[in-house]
C-alpha positions in Angstrom: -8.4 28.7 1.6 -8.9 25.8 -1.4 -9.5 22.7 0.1 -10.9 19.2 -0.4 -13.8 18.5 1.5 -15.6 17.8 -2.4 -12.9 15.7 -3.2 -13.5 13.7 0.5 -16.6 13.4 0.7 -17.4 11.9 -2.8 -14.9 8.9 -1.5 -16.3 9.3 1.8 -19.7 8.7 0.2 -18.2 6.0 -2.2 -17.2 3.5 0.9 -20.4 4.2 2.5 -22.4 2.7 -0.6 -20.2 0.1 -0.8 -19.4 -1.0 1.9 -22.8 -1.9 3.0 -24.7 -2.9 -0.5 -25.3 -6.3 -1.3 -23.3 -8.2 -2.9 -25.5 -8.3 -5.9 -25.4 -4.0 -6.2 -21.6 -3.9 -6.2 -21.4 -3.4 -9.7 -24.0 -0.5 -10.0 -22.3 1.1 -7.2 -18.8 1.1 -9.3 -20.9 2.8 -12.3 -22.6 5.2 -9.7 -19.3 6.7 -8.5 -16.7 6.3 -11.1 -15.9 8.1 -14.5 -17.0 6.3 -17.9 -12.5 6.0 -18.3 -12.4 4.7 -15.1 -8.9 3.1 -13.6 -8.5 0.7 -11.3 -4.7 -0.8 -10.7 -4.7 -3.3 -7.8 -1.8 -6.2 -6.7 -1.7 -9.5 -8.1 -3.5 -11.2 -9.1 -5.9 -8.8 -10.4 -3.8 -6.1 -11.5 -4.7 -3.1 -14.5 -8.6 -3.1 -15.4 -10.1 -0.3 -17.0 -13.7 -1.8 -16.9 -15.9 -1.5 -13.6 -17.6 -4.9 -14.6 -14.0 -7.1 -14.4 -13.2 -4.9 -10.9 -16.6 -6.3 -9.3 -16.2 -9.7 -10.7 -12.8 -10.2 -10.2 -12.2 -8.9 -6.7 -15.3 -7.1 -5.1 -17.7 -10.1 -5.4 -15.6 -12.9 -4.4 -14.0 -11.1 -1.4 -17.3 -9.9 -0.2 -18.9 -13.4 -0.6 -16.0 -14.9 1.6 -15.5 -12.2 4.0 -18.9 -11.8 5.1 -20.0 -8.8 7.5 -17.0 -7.0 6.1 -16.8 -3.4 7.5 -14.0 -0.4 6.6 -11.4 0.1 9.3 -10.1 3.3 8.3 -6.7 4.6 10.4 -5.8 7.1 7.6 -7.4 9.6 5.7 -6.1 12.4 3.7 -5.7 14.6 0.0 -3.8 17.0 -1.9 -2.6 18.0 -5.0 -0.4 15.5 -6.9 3.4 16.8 -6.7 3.9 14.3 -9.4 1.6 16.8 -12.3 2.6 19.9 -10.5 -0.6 20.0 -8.5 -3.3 19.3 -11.8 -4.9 16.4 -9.8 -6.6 16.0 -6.4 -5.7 12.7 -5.3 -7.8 11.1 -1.4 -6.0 8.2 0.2 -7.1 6.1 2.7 -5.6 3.2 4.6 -6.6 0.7 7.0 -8.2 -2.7 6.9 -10.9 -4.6 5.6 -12.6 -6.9 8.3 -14.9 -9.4 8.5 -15.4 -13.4 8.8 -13.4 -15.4 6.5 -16.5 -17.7 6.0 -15.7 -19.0 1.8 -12.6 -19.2 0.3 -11.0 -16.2 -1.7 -7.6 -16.9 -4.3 -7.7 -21.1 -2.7 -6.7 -19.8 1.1 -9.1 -21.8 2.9 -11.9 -20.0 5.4 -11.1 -20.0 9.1 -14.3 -19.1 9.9 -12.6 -16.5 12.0 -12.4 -12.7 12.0 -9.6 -12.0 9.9 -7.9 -8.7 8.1 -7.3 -7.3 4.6 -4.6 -4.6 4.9 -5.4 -2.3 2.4 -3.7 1.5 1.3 -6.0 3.1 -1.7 -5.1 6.2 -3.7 -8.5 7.5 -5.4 -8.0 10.5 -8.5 -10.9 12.9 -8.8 -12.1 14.7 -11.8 -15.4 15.9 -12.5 -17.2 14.9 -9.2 -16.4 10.9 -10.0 -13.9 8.9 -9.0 -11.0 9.0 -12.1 -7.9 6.2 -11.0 -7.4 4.1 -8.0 -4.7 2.4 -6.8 -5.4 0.1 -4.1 -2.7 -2.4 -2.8 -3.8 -4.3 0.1 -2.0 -7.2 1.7 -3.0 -10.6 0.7 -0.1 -12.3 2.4 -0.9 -10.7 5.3 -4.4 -12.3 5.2 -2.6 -15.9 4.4 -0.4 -15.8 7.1 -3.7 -14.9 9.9 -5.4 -18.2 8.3 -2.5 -20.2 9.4 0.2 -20.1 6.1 3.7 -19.5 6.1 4.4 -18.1 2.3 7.8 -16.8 3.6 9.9 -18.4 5.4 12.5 -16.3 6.0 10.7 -13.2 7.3 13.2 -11.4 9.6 11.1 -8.7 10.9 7.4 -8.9 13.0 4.5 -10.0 11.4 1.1 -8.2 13.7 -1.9 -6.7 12.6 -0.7 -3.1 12.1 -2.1 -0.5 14.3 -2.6 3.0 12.7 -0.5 6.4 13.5 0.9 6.7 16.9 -1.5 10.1 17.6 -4.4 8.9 16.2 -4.9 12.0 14.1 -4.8 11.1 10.9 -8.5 10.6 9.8 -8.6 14.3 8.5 -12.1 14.6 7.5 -11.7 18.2 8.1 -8.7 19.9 5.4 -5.1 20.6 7.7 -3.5 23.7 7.4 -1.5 23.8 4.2 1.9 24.8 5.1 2.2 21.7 7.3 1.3 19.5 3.6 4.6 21.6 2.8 6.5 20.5 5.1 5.6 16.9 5.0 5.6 17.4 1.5 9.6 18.4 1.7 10.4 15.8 4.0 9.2 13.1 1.7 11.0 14.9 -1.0 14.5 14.9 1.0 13.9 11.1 1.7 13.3 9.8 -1.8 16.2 12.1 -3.5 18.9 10.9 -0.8 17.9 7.7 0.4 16.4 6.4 -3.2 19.2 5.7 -5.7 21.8 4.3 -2.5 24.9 6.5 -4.0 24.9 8.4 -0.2 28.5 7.3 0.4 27.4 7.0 4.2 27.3 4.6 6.5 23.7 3.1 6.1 22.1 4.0 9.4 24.2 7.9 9.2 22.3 7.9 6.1 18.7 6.8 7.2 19.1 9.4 9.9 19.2 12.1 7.5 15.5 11.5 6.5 14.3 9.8 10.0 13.7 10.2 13.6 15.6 7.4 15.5 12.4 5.7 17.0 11.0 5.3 13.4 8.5 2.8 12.7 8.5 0.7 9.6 5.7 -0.9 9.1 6.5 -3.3 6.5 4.3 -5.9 4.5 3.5 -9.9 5.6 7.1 -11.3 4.2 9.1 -8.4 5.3 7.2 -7.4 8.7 7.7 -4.4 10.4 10.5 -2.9 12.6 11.7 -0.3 15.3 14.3 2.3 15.6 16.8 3.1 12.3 19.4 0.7 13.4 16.7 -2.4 13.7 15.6 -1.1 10.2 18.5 -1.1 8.8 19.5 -5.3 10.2 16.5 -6.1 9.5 15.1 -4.3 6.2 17.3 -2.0 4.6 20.6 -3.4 4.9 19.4 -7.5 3.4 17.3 -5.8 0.6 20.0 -3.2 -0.6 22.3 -6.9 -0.3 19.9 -8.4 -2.1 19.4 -6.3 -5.4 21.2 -4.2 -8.0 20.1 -2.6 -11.1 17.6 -0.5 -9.3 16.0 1.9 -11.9 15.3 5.5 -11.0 11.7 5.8 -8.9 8.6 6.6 -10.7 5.6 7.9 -9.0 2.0 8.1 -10.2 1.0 10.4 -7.2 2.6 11.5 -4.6 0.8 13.9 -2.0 0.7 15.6 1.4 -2.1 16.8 3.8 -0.8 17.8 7.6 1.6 15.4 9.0 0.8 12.8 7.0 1.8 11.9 3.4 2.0 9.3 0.6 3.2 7.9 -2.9 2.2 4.9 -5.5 3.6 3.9 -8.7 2.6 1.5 -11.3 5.7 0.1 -10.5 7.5 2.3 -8.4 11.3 0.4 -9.7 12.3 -2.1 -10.9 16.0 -4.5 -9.6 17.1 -7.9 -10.1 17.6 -9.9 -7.5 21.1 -10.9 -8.1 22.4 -11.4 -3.9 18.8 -13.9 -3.7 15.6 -12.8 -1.8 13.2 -13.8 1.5 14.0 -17.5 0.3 14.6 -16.9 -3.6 17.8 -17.9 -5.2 19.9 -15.1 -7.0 18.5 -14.1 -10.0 19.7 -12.1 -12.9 15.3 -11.1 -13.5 14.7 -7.8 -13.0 11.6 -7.3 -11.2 8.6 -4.5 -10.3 8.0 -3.4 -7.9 4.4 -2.3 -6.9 4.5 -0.2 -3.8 2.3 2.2 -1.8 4.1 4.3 0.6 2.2 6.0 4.4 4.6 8.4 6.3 3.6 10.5 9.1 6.1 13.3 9.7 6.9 15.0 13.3 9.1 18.1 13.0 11.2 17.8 9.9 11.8 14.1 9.9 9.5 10.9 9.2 8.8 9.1 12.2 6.4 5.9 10.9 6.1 4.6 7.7 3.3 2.3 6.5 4.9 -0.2 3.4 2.5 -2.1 0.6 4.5 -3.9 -1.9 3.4 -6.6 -4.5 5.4 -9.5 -3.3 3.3 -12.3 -5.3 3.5 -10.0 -8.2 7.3 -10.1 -7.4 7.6 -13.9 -6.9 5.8 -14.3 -10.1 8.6 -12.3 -12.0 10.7 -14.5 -10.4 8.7 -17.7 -11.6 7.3 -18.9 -8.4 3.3 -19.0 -8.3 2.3 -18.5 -4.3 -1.2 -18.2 -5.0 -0.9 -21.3 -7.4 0.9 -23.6 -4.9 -1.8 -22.9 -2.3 -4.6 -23.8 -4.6 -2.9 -27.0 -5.1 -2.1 -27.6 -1.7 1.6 -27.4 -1.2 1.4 -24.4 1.1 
Protein backbone atom coordinates (compact mmCIF):
# COMPACT_ATOMS: atom_id res chain seq x y z
CA UNK A 1 0.00 0.00 0.00
CA UNK A 2 1.33 3.74 -1.19
CA UNK A 3 1.02 6.00 1.53
CA UNK A 4 2.18 9.20 3.05
CA UNK A 5 4.11 8.88 6.01
CA UNK A 6 7.23 10.91 3.74
CA UNK A 7 4.90 13.37 2.92
CA UNK A 8 3.77 13.68 6.96
CA UNK A 9 6.53 13.66 8.48
CA UNK A 10 8.49 16.37 6.44
CA UNK A 11 5.42 18.81 7.79
CA UNK A 12 5.51 16.96 10.94
CA UNK A 13 9.24 17.92 11.13
CA UNK A 14 8.52 21.44 9.66
CA UNK A 15 6.18 22.57 12.73
CA UNK A 16 8.60 21.01 15.07
CA UNK A 17 11.45 23.44 13.87
CA UNK A 18 9.38 26.14 13.89
CA UNK A 19 7.41 26.15 16.23
CA UNK A 20 10.12 26.18 18.83
CA UNK A 21 13.13 28.33 17.10
CA UNK A 22 13.68 31.69 18.01
CA UNK A 23 12.32 34.31 16.60
CA UNK A 24 15.48 35.33 14.99
CA UNK A 25 15.90 31.58 13.06
CA UNK A 26 12.38 31.74 11.50
CA UNK A 27 13.60 32.69 8.29
CA UNK A 28 16.36 29.98 7.97
CA UNK A 29 13.84 27.57 8.99
CA UNK A 30 11.43 28.62 5.90
CA UNK A 31 14.71 28.07 3.53
CA UNK A 32 15.42 24.77 5.43
CA UNK A 33 12.03 23.15 4.54
CA UNK A 34 10.62 24.75 1.49
CA UNK A 35 11.38 24.50 -2.35
CA UNK A 36 13.61 27.39 -4.04
CA UNK A 37 9.60 28.24 -6.01
CA UNK A 38 8.11 28.22 -2.88
CA UNK A 39 4.18 29.34 -2.35
CA UNK A 40 2.72 30.65 0.31
CA UNK A 41 -1.12 32.09 -0.05
CA UNK A 42 -2.39 33.26 3.33
CA UNK A 43 -5.76 35.78 4.27
CA UNK A 44 -5.60 39.34 4.36
CA UNK A 45 -3.66 41.13 4.91
CA UNK A 46 -0.75 39.25 3.87
CA UNK A 47 -2.09 37.42 1.01
CA UNK A 48 0.17 35.71 -2.35
CA UNK A 49 4.09 35.75 -1.50
CA UNK A 50 6.33 33.72 -3.43
CA UNK A 51 9.52 34.77 -1.32
CA UNK A 52 10.26 32.95 2.17
CA UNK A 53 11.89 36.29 3.36
CA UNK A 54 8.37 38.60 3.05
CA UNK A 55 6.44 35.21 4.76
CA UNK A 56 8.79 35.58 7.94
CA UNK A 57 8.69 39.28 7.94
CA UNK A 58 5.38 39.84 7.20
CA UNK A 59 3.54 37.35 9.41
CA UNK A 60 5.86 34.82 11.27
CA UNK A 61 8.02 37.51 13.10
CA UNK A 62 5.44 39.77 14.20
CA UNK A 63 2.94 37.14 15.38
CA UNK A 64 5.60 35.31 17.16
CA UNK A 65 6.93 38.44 18.87
CA UNK A 66 3.32 39.25 20.13
CA UNK A 67 2.12 35.87 20.96
CA UNK A 68 4.89 34.77 22.95
CA UNK A 69 5.16 30.98 24.20
CA UNK A 70 3.08 30.13 21.16
CA UNK A 71 2.68 26.36 20.83
CA UNK A 72 0.74 24.12 17.82
CA UNK A 73 -2.70 22.82 18.88
CA UNK A 74 -3.16 20.49 16.28
CA UNK A 75 -7.06 18.68 16.14
CA UNK A 76 -6.57 17.58 12.55
CA UNK A 77 -4.15 15.98 10.53
CA UNK A 78 -4.39 14.28 7.30
CA UNK A 79 -3.06 13.73 3.23
CA UNK A 80 -3.85 12.50 -0.10
CA UNK A 81 -3.69 12.90 -3.54
CA UNK A 82 -5.20 16.08 -5.02
CA UNK A 83 -8.61 15.19 -6.82
CA UNK A 84 -8.24 18.53 -8.26
CA UNK A 85 -4.80 17.22 -10.74
CA UNK A 86 -6.15 13.74 -10.89
CA UNK A 87 -3.99 12.60 -8.00
CA UNK A 88 -0.28 14.28 -9.47
CA UNK A 89 0.15 16.04 -5.98
CA UNK A 90 0.34 14.90 -2.32
CA UNK A 91 -1.24 17.58 -0.44
CA UNK A 92 -0.92 17.35 4.22
CA UNK A 93 -3.45 19.45 6.01
CA UNK A 94 -3.53 20.36 9.38
CA UNK A 95 -5.89 22.32 11.51
CA UNK A 96 -6.15 23.59 14.82
CA UNK A 97 -4.94 26.66 16.77
CA UNK A 98 -2.05 28.70 17.45
CA UNK A 99 -1.76 29.59 21.28
CA UNK A 100 0.07 31.57 23.36
CA UNK A 101 0.03 35.12 25.32
CA UNK A 102 -1.07 38.01 23.48
CA UNK A 103 1.78 40.06 25.12
CA UNK A 104 2.64 42.95 21.81
CA UNK A 105 0.32 43.99 19.44
CA UNK A 106 -0.14 42.11 16.00
CA UNK A 107 -2.29 44.08 12.82
CA UNK A 108 -3.17 47.31 15.80
CA UNK A 109 -5.47 44.68 18.00
CA UNK A 110 -4.13 45.61 21.30
CA UNK A 111 -2.38 42.72 23.69
CA UNK A 112 -4.49 41.33 26.48
CA UNK A 113 -1.87 39.96 28.09
CA UNK A 114 -4.01 36.89 28.12
CA UNK A 115 -3.85 33.44 26.61
CA UNK A 116 -5.53 33.82 23.39
CA UNK A 117 -6.19 31.67 19.98
CA UNK A 118 -5.22 31.82 16.21
CA UNK A 119 -7.60 29.50 14.44
CA UNK A 120 -5.70 28.26 11.76
CA UNK A 121 -6.46 25.41 8.66
CA UNK A 122 -3.12 24.87 6.43
CA UNK A 123 -2.86 22.97 3.20
CA UNK A 124 1.05 22.11 2.57
CA UNK A 125 2.02 20.68 -1.34
CA UNK A 126 5.00 18.34 -1.46
CA UNK A 127 7.41 17.76 -4.14
CA UNK A 128 10.81 16.64 -4.02
CA UNK A 129 11.02 16.10 -0.10
CA UNK A 130 10.31 20.20 0.45
CA UNK A 131 7.46 21.84 1.13
CA UNK A 132 6.03 23.16 -2.63
CA UNK A 133 2.50 25.54 -1.83
CA UNK A 134 0.71 26.35 1.32
CA UNK A 135 -2.31 27.64 1.93
CA UNK A 136 -2.96 28.63 5.38
CA UNK A 137 -6.10 30.62 6.37
CA UNK A 138 -6.41 31.19 10.01
CA UNK A 139 -8.99 33.36 11.77
CA UNK A 140 -7.94 36.81 12.63
CA UNK A 141 -11.41 37.88 13.54
CA UNK A 142 -11.69 35.24 15.76
CA UNK A 143 -8.52 36.37 17.64
CA UNK A 144 -10.20 40.15 17.67
CA UNK A 145 -13.28 39.17 19.02
CA UNK A 146 -11.23 36.95 22.31
CA UNK A 147 -9.25 40.56 22.91
CA UNK A 148 -12.54 42.18 23.52
CA UNK A 149 -13.74 43.55 19.68
CA UNK A 150 -16.86 43.33 18.04
CA UNK A 151 -15.99 43.65 14.11
CA UNK A 152 -19.51 42.21 13.34
CA UNK A 153 -22.28 43.12 14.65
CA UNK A 154 -24.67 41.23 13.30
CA UNK A 155 -23.29 37.74 13.80
CA UNK A 156 -26.27 35.31 14.09
CA UNK A 157 -24.71 32.18 14.91
CA UNK A 158 -22.12 31.22 18.11
CA UNK A 159 -18.94 32.60 18.36
CA UNK A 160 -16.57 29.79 20.96
CA UNK A 161 -13.28 28.63 20.59
CA UNK A 162 -13.88 25.62 18.33
CA UNK A 163 -13.18 22.28 19.64
CA UNK A 164 -11.87 19.58 17.14
CA UNK A 165 -13.79 16.32 15.65
CA UNK A 166 -16.35 14.93 17.79
CA UNK A 167 -14.19 11.23 17.98
CA UNK A 168 -11.03 12.64 18.45
CA UNK A 169 -9.47 10.65 15.62
CA UNK A 170 -8.46 12.71 13.31
CA UNK A 171 -4.62 13.32 14.03
CA UNK A 172 -3.80 10.45 11.54
CA UNK A 173 -0.17 10.19 11.92
CA UNK A 174 -0.48 6.73 10.86
CA UNK A 175 -1.98 6.52 6.77
CA UNK A 176 -6.10 5.23 7.04
CA UNK A 177 -7.23 2.66 4.87
CA UNK A 178 -7.74 4.04 1.40
CA UNK A 179 -11.16 2.99 0.44
CA UNK A 180 -12.57 5.08 3.39
CA UNK A 181 -10.45 8.39 1.53
CA UNK A 182 -13.06 7.09 -1.22
CA UNK A 183 -15.75 7.35 0.39
CA UNK A 184 -15.18 10.61 2.07
CA UNK A 185 -13.78 11.55 -1.11
CA UNK A 186 -17.49 10.91 -2.82
CA UNK A 187 -19.25 12.42 -0.25
CA UNK A 188 -17.52 15.72 -0.62
CA UNK A 189 -18.01 15.30 -4.23
CA UNK A 190 -22.00 14.76 -3.98
CA UNK A 191 -22.02 17.95 -1.60
CA UNK A 192 -20.19 20.45 -3.77
CA UNK A 193 -21.98 19.29 -7.20
CA UNK A 194 -25.64 19.49 -5.59
CA UNK A 195 -25.46 21.95 -2.97
CA UNK A 196 -22.78 24.42 -4.84
CA UNK A 197 -24.49 26.28 -7.72
CA UNK A 198 -28.20 26.48 -5.54
CA UNK A 199 -30.31 25.26 -8.85
CA UNK A 200 -31.62 22.06 -6.46
CA UNK A 201 -35.18 23.19 -6.93
CA UNK A 202 -35.68 21.82 -3.22
CA UNK A 203 -36.68 23.13 -0.26
CA UNK A 204 -33.39 24.38 1.34
CA UNK A 205 -33.13 22.13 4.34
CA UNK A 206 -34.64 18.82 1.86
CA UNK A 207 -31.68 19.90 -0.01
CA UNK A 208 -28.92 20.16 2.77
CA UNK A 209 -30.11 16.71 3.84
CA UNK A 210 -29.04 15.21 0.70
CA UNK A 211 -25.28 15.77 1.59
CA UNK A 212 -25.76 15.90 5.60
CA UNK A 213 -26.51 14.09 8.69
CA UNK A 214 -29.26 16.01 10.66
CA UNK A 215 -27.05 16.71 13.76
CA UNK A 216 -24.38 18.41 11.47
CA UNK A 217 -22.05 20.76 12.93
CA UNK A 218 -21.02 23.90 11.08
CA UNK A 219 -18.40 25.34 12.48
CA UNK A 220 -18.30 28.62 10.96
CA UNK A 221 -15.69 31.53 11.16
CA UNK A 222 -15.76 34.71 13.88
CA UNK A 223 -18.64 36.93 11.88
CA UNK A 224 -20.61 33.94 10.89
CA UNK A 225 -20.12 31.56 14.12
CA UNK A 226 -21.02 28.21 14.08
CA UNK A 227 -24.29 26.14 14.31
CA UNK A 228 -26.21 22.81 15.07
CA UNK A 229 -28.54 20.53 13.21
CA UNK A 230 -29.48 21.28 9.20
CA UNK A 231 -32.51 23.35 10.04
CA UNK A 232 -30.35 25.76 12.61
CA UNK A 233 -27.94 25.92 9.63
CA UNK A 234 -29.97 26.73 7.28
CA UNK A 235 -31.81 30.03 9.76
CA UNK A 236 -28.83 30.82 10.59
CA UNK A 237 -26.13 30.40 7.70
CA UNK A 238 -27.32 29.02 4.62
CA UNK A 239 -30.58 30.54 4.16
CA UNK A 240 -29.26 34.75 5.01
CA UNK A 241 -26.13 34.07 2.78
CA UNK A 242 -27.87 32.45 -0.31
CA UNK A 243 -30.46 35.88 0.48
CA UNK A 244 -27.64 37.74 0.54
CA UNK A 245 -25.73 37.15 -2.83
CA UNK A 246 -26.22 36.41 -6.54
CA UNK A 247 -23.83 36.06 -9.35
CA UNK A 248 -22.05 33.24 -7.67
CA UNK A 249 -19.41 31.93 -10.20
CA UNK A 250 -18.78 28.22 -10.57
CA UNK A 251 -16.30 26.73 -7.51
CA UNK A 252 -12.71 26.52 -8.16
CA UNK A 253 -10.47 24.35 -6.06
CA UNK A 254 -6.71 24.34 -5.75
CA UNK A 255 -6.74 21.01 -3.71
CA UNK A 256 -9.15 19.07 -2.67
CA UNK A 257 -8.30 15.67 -0.70
CA UNK A 258 -9.39 12.88 1.45
CA UNK A 259 -7.66 10.50 4.12
CA UNK A 260 -10.28 8.24 6.35
CA UNK A 261 -13.25 10.05 7.54
CA UNK A 262 -11.92 13.18 7.16
CA UNK A 263 -11.50 15.48 4.19
CA UNK A 264 -10.84 18.97 2.75
CA UNK A 265 -10.69 21.72 -0.05
CA UNK A 266 -9.02 25.49 -0.63
CA UNK A 267 -9.16 27.75 -3.45
CA UNK A 268 -7.35 30.86 -4.33
CA UNK A 269 -10.70 32.12 -4.28
CA UNK A 270 -12.94 29.39 -4.12
CA UNK A 271 -16.05 31.94 -5.87
CA UNK A 272 -16.75 34.86 -6.26
CA UNK A 273 -20.81 36.88 -5.71
CA UNK A 274 -21.91 40.23 -5.25
CA UNK A 275 -23.58 41.11 -2.46
CA UNK A 276 -26.63 42.53 -3.88
CA UNK A 277 -29.48 41.47 -0.68
CA UNK A 278 -26.45 43.32 1.84
CA UNK A 279 -24.19 41.35 4.16
CA UNK A 280 -23.31 40.70 8.26
CA UNK A 281 -23.96 44.64 8.38
CA UNK A 282 -22.91 45.75 4.73
CA UNK A 283 -25.34 47.50 2.56
CA UNK A 284 -26.28 45.83 -0.89
CA UNK A 285 -23.81 45.99 -3.22
CA UNK A 286 -23.59 45.43 -6.92
CA UNK A 287 -19.18 44.38 -6.06
CA UNK A 288 -18.56 41.07 -6.78
CA UNK A 289 -16.43 39.68 -4.20
CA UNK A 290 -13.76 36.46 -3.46
CA UNK A 291 -14.06 34.46 -1.66
CA UNK A 292 -11.06 32.76 0.11
CA UNK A 293 -12.16 29.61 1.89
CA UNK A 294 -10.75 26.53 3.43
CA UNK A 295 -13.17 23.72 3.95
CA UNK A 296 -12.71 20.59 7.15
CA UNK A 297 -15.47 17.78 6.83
CA UNK A 298 -15.55 14.68 8.77
CA UNK A 299 -17.74 12.16 7.18
CA UNK A 300 -19.81 9.22 9.24
CA UNK A 301 -21.43 6.71 6.86
CA UNK A 302 -22.21 8.37 3.62
CA UNK A 303 -22.98 11.78 4.79
CA UNK A 304 -20.94 14.79 6.37
CA UNK A 305 -21.60 15.20 9.87
CA UNK A 306 -19.13 18.42 11.02
CA UNK A 307 -17.74 20.85 8.92
CA UNK A 308 -14.83 23.22 9.94
CA UNK A 309 -15.33 26.84 7.73
CA UNK A 310 -12.18 29.51 7.08
CA UNK A 311 -13.29 32.24 4.94
CA UNK A 312 -11.41 35.63 4.26
CA UNK A 313 -13.97 38.03 5.59
CA UNK A 314 -11.48 41.21 5.84
CA UNK A 315 -10.41 40.26 2.49
CA UNK A 316 -14.18 40.32 1.72
CA UNK A 317 -15.00 43.62 3.52
CA UNK A 318 -12.12 45.18 1.72
CA UNK A 319 -13.72 44.25 -1.75
CA UNK A 320 -16.52 45.87 -0.35
CA UNK A 321 -14.50 49.07 0.66
CA UNK A 322 -14.51 48.78 4.30
CA UNK A 323 -10.91 48.57 6.05
CA UNK A 324 -11.51 46.42 9.50
CA UNK A 325 -8.00 46.14 10.19
CA UNK A 326 -7.53 49.96 9.34
CA UNK A 327 -10.39 51.18 11.65
CA UNK A 328 -8.92 49.32 14.58
CA UNK A 329 -5.48 50.78 14.13
CA UNK A 330 -7.14 54.10 14.26
CA UNK A 331 -9.22 53.28 17.03
CA UNK A 332 -12.74 53.23 15.90
CA UNK A 333 -13.31 49.60 16.74
Amino acid sequence: MVGFQDEKRIVLDYYKELDTAPVSRITQVLQNHTTPEYTWRGFHPFHLQTDVNEVSQLFWTPFRNSITHMQRRMDVFFAGKNFIDDRNSVWVCSMGHLMGLFDAPWLGIQPTKKMIMLRYAEFHKIENGKIAETAFYFDIPHLMMQAGYAPFPEQKATHMVQPGPAPHDALLFKDAKPNQAQSTMDAMNFMINDLGQWKSGLPLVDELARSWHDDMIWWGPAGIGATYTIARYAEQHSGPFRAAFSDRSGTGHIARIAEGHYGGFFGWPNFSAKPTGGYLGLPPSDVSSEFRVIDIYRREDNKLKENWIFIDLLHFFNQQGVDLLGEIQKGTK
